[in-house]
MARFIDREN-738810 format. One record per residue (C-alpha): x, y, z; residue in one letter; chain. Coordinates in nm, 4 decimals, decimal comma, always signed. Layout:
// residues N
        X        Y        Z res chain
        X        Y        Z   A     A
...
This chain:
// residues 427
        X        Y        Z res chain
 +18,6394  -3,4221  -5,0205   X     A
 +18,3338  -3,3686  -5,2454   X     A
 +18,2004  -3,6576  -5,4227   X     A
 +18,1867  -3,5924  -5,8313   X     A
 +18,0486  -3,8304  -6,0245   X     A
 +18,3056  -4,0068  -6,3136   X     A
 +18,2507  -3,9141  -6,6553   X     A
 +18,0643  -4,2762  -6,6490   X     A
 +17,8148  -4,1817  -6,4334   X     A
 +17,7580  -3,8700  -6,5726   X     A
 +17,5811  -4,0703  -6,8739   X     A
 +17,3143  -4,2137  -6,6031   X     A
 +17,1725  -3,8318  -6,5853   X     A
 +16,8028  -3,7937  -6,6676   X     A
 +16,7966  -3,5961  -7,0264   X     A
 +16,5128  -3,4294  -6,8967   X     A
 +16,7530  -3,2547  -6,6379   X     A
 +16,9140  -3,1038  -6,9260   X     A
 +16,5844  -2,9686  -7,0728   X     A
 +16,4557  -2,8545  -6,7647   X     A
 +16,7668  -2,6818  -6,6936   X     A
 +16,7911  -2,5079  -7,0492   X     A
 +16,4206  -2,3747  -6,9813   X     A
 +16,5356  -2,2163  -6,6513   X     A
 +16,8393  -2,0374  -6,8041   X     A
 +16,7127  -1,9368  -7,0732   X     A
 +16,3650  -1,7597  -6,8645   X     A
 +16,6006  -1,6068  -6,6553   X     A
 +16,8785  -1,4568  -6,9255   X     A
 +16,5895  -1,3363  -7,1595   X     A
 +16,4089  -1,1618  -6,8771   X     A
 +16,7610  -0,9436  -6,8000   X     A
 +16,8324  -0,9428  -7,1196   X     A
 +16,5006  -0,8253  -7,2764   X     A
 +16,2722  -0,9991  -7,5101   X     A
 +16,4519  -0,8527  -7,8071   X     A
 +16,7458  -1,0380  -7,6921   X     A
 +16,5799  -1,3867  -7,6794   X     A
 +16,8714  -1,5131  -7,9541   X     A
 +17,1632  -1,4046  -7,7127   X     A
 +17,0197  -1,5414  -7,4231   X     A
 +16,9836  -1,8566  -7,6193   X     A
 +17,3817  -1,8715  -7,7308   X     A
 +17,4456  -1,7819  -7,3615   X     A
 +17,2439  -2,1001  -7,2453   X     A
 +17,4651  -2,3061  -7,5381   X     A
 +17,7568  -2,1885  -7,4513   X     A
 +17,7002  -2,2778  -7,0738   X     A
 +17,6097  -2,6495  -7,2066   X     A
 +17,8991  -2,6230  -7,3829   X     A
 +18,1033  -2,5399  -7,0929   X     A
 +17,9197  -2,7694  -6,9081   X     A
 +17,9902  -3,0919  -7,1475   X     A
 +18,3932  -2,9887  -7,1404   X     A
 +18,4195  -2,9509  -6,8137   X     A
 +18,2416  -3,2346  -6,6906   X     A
 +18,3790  -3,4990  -6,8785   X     A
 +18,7382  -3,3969  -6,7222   X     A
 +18,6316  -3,3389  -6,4005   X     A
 +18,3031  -3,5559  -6,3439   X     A
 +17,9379  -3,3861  -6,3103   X     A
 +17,9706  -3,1785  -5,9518   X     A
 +17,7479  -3,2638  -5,6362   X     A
 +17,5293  -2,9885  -5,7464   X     A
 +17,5321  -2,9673  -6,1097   X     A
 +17,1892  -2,7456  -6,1327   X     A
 +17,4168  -2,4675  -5,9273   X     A
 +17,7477  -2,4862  -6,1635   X     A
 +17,4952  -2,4181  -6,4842   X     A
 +17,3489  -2,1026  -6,3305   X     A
 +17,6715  -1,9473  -6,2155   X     A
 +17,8417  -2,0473  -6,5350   X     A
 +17,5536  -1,8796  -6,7288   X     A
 +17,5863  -1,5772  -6,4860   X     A
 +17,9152  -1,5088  -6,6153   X     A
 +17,8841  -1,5786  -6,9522   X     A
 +17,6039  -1,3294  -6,9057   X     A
 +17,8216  -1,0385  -6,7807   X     A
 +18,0644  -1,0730  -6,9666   X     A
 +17,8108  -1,0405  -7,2802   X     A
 +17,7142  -0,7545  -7,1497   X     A
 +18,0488  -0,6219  -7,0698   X     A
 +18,0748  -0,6352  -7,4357   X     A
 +17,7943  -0,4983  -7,5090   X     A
 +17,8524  -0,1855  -7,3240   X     A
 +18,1825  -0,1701  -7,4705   X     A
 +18,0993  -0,1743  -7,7960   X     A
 +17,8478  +0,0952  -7,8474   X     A
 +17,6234  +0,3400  -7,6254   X     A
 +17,4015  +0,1388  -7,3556   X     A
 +17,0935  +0,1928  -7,3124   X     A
 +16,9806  +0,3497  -6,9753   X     A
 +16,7356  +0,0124  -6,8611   X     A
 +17,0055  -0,1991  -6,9485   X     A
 +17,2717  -0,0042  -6,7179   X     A
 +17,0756  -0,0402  -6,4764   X     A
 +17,0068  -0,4348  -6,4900   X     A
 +17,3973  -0,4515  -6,5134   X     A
 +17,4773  -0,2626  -6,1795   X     A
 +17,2196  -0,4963  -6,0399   X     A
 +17,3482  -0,8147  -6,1683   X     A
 +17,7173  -0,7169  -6,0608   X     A
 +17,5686  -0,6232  -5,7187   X     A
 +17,3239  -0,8830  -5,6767   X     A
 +17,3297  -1,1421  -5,9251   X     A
 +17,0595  -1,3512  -6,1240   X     A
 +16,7584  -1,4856  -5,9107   X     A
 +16,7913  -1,8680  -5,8507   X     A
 +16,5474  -1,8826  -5,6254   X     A
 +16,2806  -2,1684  -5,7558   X     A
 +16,0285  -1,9313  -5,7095   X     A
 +16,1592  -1,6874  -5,9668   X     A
 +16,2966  -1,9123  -6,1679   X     A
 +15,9527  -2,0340  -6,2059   X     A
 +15,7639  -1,6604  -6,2208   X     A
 +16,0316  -1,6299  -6,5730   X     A
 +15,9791  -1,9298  -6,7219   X     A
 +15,5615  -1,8456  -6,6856   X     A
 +15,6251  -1,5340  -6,8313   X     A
 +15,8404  -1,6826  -7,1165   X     A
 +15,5634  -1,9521  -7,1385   X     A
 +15,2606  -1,6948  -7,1838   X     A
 +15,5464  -1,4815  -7,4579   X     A
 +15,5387  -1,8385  -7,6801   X     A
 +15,1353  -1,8734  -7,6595   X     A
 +15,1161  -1,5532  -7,7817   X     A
 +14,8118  -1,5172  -8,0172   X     A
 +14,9783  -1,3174  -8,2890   X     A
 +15,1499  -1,6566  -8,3755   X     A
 +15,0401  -1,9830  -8,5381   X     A
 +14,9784  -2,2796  -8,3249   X     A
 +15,2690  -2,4130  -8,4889   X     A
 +15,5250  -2,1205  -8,3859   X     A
 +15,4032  -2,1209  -8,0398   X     A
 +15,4604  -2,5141  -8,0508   X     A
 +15,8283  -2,4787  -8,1930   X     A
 +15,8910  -2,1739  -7,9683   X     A
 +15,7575  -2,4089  -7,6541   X     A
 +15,9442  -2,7056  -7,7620   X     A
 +16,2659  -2,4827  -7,7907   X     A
 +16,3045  -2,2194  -7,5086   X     A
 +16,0838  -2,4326  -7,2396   X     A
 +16,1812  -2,7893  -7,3157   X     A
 +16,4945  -2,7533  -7,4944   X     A
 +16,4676  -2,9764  -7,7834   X     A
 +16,6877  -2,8966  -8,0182   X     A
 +16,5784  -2,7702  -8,4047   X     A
 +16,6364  -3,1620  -8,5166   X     A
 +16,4306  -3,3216  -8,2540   X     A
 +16,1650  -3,0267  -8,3089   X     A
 +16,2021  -3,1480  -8,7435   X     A
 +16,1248  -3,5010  -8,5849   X     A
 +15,8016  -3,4195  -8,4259   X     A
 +15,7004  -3,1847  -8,6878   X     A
 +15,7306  -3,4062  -8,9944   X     A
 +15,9372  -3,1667  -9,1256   X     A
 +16,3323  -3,0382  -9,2143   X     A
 +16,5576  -2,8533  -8,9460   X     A
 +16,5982  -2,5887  -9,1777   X     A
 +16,2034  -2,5278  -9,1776   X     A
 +16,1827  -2,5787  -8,7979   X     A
 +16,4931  -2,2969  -8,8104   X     A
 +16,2674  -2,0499  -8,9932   X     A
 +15,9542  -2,0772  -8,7889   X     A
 +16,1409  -1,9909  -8,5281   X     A
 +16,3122  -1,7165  -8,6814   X     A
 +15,9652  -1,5326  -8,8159   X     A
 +15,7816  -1,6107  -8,4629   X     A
 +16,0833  -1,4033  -8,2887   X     A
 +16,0472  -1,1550  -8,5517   X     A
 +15,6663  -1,1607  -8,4911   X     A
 +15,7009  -1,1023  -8,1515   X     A
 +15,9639  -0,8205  -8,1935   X     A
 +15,7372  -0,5977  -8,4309   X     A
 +15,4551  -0,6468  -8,2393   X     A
 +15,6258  -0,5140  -7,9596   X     A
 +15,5879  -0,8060  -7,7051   X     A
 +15,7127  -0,7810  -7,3396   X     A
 +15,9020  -1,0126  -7,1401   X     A
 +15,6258  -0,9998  -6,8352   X     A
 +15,2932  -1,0946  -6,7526   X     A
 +15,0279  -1,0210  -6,9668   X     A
 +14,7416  -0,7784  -6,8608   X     A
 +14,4814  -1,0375  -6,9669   X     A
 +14,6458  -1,3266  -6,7588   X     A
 +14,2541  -1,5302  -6,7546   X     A
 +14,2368  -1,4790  -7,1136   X     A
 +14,5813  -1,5706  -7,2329   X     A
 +14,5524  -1,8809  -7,0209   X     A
 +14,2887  -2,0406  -7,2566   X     A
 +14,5745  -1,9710  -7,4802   X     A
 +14,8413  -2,1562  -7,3375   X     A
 +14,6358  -2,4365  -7,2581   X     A
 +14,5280  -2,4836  -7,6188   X     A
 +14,8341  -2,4774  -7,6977   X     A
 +14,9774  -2,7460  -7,4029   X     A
 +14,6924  -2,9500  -7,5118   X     A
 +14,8196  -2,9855  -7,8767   X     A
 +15,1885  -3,0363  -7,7926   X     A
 +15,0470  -3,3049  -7,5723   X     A
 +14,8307  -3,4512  -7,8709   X     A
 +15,1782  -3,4149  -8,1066   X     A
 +15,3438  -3,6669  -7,8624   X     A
 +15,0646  -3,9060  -7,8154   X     A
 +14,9608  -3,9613  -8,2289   X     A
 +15,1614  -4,1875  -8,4038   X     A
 +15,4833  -4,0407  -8,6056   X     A
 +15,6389  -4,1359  -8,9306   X     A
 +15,9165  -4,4443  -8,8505   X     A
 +15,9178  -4,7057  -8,5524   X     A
 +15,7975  -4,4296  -8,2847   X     A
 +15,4642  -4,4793  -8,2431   X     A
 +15,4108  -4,2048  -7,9232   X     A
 +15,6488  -3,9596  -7,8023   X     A
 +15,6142  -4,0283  -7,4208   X     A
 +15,8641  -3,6912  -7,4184   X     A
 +15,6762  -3,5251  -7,5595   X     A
 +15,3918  -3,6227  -7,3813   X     A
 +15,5739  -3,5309  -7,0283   X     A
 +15,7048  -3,2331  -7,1294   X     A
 +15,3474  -3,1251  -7,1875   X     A
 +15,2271  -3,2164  -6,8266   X     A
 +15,5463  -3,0826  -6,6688   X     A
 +15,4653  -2,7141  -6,8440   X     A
 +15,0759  -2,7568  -6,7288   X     A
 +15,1902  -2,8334  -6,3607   X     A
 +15,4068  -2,5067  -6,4511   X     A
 +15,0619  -2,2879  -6,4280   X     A
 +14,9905  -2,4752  -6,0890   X     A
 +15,2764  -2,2616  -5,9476   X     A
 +15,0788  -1,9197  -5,9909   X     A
 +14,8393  -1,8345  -5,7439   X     A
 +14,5443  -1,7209  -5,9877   X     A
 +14,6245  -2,0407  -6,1861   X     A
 +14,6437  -2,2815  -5,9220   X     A
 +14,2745  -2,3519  -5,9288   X     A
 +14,1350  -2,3146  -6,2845   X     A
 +13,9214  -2,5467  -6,3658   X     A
 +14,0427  -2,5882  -6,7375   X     A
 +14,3699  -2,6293  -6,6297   X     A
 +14,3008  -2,9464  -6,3810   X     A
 +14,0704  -3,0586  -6,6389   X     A
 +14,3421  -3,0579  -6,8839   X     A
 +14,5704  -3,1882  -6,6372   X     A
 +14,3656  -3,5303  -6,5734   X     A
 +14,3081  -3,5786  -6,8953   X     A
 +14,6672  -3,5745  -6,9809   X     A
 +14,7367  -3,8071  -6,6724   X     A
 +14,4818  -4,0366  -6,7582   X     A
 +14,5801  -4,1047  -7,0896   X     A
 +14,9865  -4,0982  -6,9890   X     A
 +14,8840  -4,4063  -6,8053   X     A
 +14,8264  -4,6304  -7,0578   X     A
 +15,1101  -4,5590  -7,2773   X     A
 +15,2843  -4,9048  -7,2011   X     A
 +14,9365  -5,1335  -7,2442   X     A
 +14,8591  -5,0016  -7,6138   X     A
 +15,1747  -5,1740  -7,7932   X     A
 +15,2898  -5,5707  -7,7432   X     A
 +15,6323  -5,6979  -7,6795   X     A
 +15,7114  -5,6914  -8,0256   X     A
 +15,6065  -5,3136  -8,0479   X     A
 +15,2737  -5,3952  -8,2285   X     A
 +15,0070  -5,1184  -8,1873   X     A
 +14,6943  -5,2718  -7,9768   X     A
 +14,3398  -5,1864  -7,9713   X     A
 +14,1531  -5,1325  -7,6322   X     A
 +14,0116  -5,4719  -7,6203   X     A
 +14,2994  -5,6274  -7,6442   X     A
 +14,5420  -5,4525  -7,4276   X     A
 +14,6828  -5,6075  -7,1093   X     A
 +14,5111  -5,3067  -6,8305   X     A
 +14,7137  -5,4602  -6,5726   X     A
 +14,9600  -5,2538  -6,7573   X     A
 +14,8068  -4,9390  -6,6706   X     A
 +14,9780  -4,7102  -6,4641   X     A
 +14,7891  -4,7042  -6,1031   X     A
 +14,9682  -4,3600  -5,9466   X     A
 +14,9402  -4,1859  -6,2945   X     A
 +14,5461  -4,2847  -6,2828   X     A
 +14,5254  -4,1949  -5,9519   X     A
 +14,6928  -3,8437  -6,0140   X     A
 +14,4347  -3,7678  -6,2905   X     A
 +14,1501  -3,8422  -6,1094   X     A
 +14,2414  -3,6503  -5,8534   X     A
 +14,2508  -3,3585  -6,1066   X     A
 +13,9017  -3,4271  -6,2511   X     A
 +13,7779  -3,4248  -5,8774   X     A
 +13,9393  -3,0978  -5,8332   X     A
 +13,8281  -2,9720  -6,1825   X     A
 +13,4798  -3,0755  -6,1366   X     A
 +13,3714  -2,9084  -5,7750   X     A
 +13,3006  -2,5829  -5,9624   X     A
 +13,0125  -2,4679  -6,2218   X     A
 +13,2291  -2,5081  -6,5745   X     A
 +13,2036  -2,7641  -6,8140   X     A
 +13,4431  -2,7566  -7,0927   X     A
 +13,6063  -2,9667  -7,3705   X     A
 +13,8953  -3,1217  -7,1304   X     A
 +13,6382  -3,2009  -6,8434   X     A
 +13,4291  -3,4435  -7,0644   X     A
 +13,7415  -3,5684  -7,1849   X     A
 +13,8847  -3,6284  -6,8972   X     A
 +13,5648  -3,8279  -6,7865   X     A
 +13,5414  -4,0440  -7,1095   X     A
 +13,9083  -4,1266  -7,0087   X     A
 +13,7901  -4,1887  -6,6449   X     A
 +13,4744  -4,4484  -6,7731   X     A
 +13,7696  -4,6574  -6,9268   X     A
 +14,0359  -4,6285  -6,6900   X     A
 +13,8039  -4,6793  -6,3917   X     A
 +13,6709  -4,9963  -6,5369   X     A
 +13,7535  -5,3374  -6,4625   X     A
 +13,7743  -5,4475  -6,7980   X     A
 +13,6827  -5,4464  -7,1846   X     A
 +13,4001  -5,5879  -7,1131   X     A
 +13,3094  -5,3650  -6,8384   X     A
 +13,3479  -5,0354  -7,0014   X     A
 +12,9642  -4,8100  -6,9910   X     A
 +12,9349  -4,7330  -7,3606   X     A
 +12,5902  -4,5709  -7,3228   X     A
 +12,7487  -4,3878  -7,0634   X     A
 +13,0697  -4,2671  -7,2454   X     A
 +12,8361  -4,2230  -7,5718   X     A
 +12,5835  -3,9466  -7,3700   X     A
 +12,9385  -3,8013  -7,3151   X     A
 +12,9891  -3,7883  -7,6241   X     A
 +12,6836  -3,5961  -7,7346   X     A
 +12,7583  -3,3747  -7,4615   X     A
 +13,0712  -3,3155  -7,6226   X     A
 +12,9593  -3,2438  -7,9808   X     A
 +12,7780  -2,9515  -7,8018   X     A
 +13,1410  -2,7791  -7,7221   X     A
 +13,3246  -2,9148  -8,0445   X     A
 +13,1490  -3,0547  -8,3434   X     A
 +13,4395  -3,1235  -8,4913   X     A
 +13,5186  -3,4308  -8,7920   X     A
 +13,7446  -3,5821  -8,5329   X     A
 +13,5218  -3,5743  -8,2272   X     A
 +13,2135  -3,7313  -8,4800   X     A
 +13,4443  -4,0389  -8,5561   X     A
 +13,5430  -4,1069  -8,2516   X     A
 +13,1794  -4,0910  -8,1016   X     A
 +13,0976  -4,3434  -8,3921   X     A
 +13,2806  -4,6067  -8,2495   X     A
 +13,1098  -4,5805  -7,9517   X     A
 +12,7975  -4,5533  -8,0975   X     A
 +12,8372  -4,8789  -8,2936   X     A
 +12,8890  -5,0704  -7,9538   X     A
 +12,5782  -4,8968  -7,8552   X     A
 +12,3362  -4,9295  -8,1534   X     A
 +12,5375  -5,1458  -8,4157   X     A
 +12,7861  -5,0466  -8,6859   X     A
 +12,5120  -5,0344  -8,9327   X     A
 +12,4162  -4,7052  -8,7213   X     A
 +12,7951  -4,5806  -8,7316   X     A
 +12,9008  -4,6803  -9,0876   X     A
 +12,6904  -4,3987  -9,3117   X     A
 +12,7651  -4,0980  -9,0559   X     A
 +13,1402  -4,1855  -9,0950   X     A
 +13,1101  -4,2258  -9,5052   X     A
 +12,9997  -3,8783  -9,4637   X     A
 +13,3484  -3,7791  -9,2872   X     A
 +13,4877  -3,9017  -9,5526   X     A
 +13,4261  -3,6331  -9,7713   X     A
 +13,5763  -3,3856  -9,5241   X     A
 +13,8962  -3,2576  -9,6269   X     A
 +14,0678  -3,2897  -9,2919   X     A
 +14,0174  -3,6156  -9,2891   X     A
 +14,0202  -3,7683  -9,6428   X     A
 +14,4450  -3,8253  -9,5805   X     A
 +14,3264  -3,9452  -9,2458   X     A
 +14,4403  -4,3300  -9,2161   X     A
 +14,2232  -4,4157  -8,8942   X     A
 +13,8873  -4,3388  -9,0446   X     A
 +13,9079  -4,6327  -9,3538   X     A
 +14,0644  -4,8430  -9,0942   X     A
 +13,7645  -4,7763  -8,8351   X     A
 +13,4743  -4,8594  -9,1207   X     A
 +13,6755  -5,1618  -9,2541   X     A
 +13,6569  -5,3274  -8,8832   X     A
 +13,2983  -5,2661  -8,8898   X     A
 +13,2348  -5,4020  -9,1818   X     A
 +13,4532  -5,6959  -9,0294   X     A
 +13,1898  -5,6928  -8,7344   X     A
 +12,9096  -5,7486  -8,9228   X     A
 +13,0627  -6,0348  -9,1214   X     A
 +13,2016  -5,7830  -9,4988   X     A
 +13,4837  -5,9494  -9,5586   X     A
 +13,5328  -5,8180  -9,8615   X     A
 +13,4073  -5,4223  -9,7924   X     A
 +13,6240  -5,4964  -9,4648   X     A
 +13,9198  -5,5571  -9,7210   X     A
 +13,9074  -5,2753  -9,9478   X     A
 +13,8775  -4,9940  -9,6654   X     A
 +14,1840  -5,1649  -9,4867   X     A
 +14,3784  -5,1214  -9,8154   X     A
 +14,2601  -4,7564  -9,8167   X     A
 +14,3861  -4,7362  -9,4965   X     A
 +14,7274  -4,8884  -9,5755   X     A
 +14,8325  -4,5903  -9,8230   X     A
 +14,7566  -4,3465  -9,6095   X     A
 +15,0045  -4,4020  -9,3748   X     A
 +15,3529  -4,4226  -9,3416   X     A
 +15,4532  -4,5155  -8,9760   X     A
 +15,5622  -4,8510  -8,9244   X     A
 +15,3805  -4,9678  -8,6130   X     A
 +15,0629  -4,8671  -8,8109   X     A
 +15,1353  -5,0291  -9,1469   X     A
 +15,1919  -5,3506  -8,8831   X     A
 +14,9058  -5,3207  -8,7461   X     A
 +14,6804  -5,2606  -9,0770   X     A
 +14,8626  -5,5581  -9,2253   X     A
 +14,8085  -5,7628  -8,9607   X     A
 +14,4249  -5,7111  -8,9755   X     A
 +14,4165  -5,7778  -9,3476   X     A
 +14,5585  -6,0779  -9,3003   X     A
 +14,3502  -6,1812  -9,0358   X     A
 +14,0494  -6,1088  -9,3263   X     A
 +14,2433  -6,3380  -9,5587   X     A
 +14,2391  -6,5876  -9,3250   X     A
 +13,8607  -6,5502  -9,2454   X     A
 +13,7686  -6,5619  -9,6519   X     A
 +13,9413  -6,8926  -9,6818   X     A
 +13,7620  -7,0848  -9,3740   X     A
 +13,4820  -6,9570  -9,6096   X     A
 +13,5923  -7,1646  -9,9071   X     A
């Protein structure tokens, strides 16, 4: 007799199967289905869940649960377009799929399944849409969060995660977007890894409430880049392993950079025997593989300021003038306010914080960053470093009501205290 796992066990399944699973249906519905019938193949993939959950709780999760999903979903599928077909005149292409499905049924190859869920992948990256519809359309059809989880991420309500949705499909519909591979594949890519890149960046900043990174969010970004690795044009751009060991190498020291008590450390004092070895080793194995070619981009310097710290054997040992020339490589590709202040920190272990201090006043007055909690809180320790208690004390206050996440406000208050403390050893 097969073995079926208990109802019990069933609970011990990695979520991420479910999400990974969802992704795969709904590639492989949508491209049989049409782009224009993203939606249905979306209720389909529910409906399978659905199934799925109702089933398995009676019965136990089968030996091969990946295998139940896909033929449940095949039916469902048929019979959808059973009804279709009944209903009102069929079109011609979608006959055709039909006779093939009854005759052949839906590819569950891993290869295919793979080729669709690129092809859906490129369809959310789509440059007709905002960064933040391609995000929610990512985080929906290739990771399967639902419209809640998507809210979470987002800072914002279901019902506005609900619409972007609804006005990216629309988007795509009157532009006239195919389900398929696009005719500017080397293009598009810089596209999707833009795109990748900032899902990966949602995860990793700190959130409203006691989250401070969303390691699945964070995954889910890497799993979709290693996607691209499956495509034999992709399989050796340089961007993409750049990407790809930058993600790694920052993935590995999600467990140093809080305490026990969930308190957000700096670098200098996290415990680096923390740091994740194999996930180190994985992105430097990508930056190797990124770097034997001619290109240079944003994610290769990156990934090799990453490298200088998680390559060193300590705080102490960490190449600032090193990681700072990287730096003013960097500003070359992206001058951006965000890539300034974080050079200034290295600069200020460099030359001093008296160096640092006046080029990051001047951020201040930058409107994407005047809301931005980090850059008080990086001139008030300066100020600490070179002995302003009091200047220290005012830009940590700054700091304080600019945030709202609770590892942060811990971490802000902790520091002002630590100020307090200093000003009365003074007295």
């Amino acid at each position: 007799m097969d073995h079926k796992e208990t109802p019990a066990e069933a609970s011990s399944l990695d979520p991420h199967f479910f999400r990974e699973e969802y992704a795969k249906l709904v590639a492989v519905i949508t491209s049989y289905l049409g782009g224009n019938k993203w939606i249905t193949a979306e209720d389909i993939v529910q409906e399978t869940f659905l199934k799925a959950t109702e089933h398995w709780k009676k019965k136990g999760i089968p030996p091969n649960p990946q295998a139940w999903l896909f033929v449940t979903a095949k039916h469902i599928c048929l019979n959808a377009l059973k009804r279709e077909k009944l209903g009102k005149a069929y079109q011609h292409h979608i006959q055709r799929e039909f006779e093939k499905i009854e005759k052949e049924g839906l590819p569950f190859t891993e290869e295919e399944i793979k080729d669709e869920m690129l092809k859906m992948m490129f369809v959310c990256c789509h440059p007709t849409l905002s960064s933040d519809q391609q995000m929610a359309l990512i985080l929906r059809t290739l990771c399967g969060f639902s419209h809640s989880e998507i809210a979470s991420a987002f800072l914002c309500t279901k019902e506005t995660i609900n619409k972007r949705l609804v006005r990216a499909r629309s988007s795509l519909k009157r532009e006239g977007v195919i389900f398929d591979w696009p005719h500017d594949l080397a293009a598009r890519v810089e596209e999707v890894l833009r795109v990748i890149y900032l899902l990966f960046n949602e995860g990793y900043k700190a959130f409203s409430g006691a989250k401070l990174i969303r390691k699945d969010l964070c995954l889910e970004a890497i799993r979709l880049l290693l996607l691209l690795d499956t495509h034999p044009d992709l399989k050796h751009n340089a961007k993409k392993d750049a990407l790809l060991a930058l993600m790694y190498l920052a993935a590995a020291r999600f467990e140093a950079r809080n305490n026990e008590k969930g308190e957000l450390l700096e670098l200098e004092n996290q415990d680096w025997r923390l740091w994740d070895r194999a996930l180190i080793a994985e992105g430097l194995h990508y930056l190797t593989k990124a770097s034997q070619g001619q290109e240079v981009s944003l994610y290769h310097v990156l990934a090799t300021i990453s490298a200088h710290y998680c390559t060193a054997s300590s705080y102490e040992a960490v190449n600032w003038a090193e990681i700072l020339a990287l730096y003013d490589h960097l500003l070359l590709l992206d001058n951006s306010p965000l890539i300034q202040m974080n050079r200034c920190i290295v600069l200020a272990k460099v030359k001093g914080p008296q160096f640092a201090i006046p080029i990051l006043k001047k951020l201040q007055q930058i409107d994407r960053l005047q809301r931005y909690y980090l850059l008080p809180a990086i001139i008030a320790e300066m100020y600490r470093v070179e002995n302003k208690i009091d200047l220290a004390s005012q830009y940590l206050e700054r700091a304080l009501q600019l945030t709202q996440n609770e590892r942060e406000i811990q971490f802000l208050e902790k520091k002002l205290s630590e100020l307090v403390l200093i000003k009365k050893t003074r007295l």
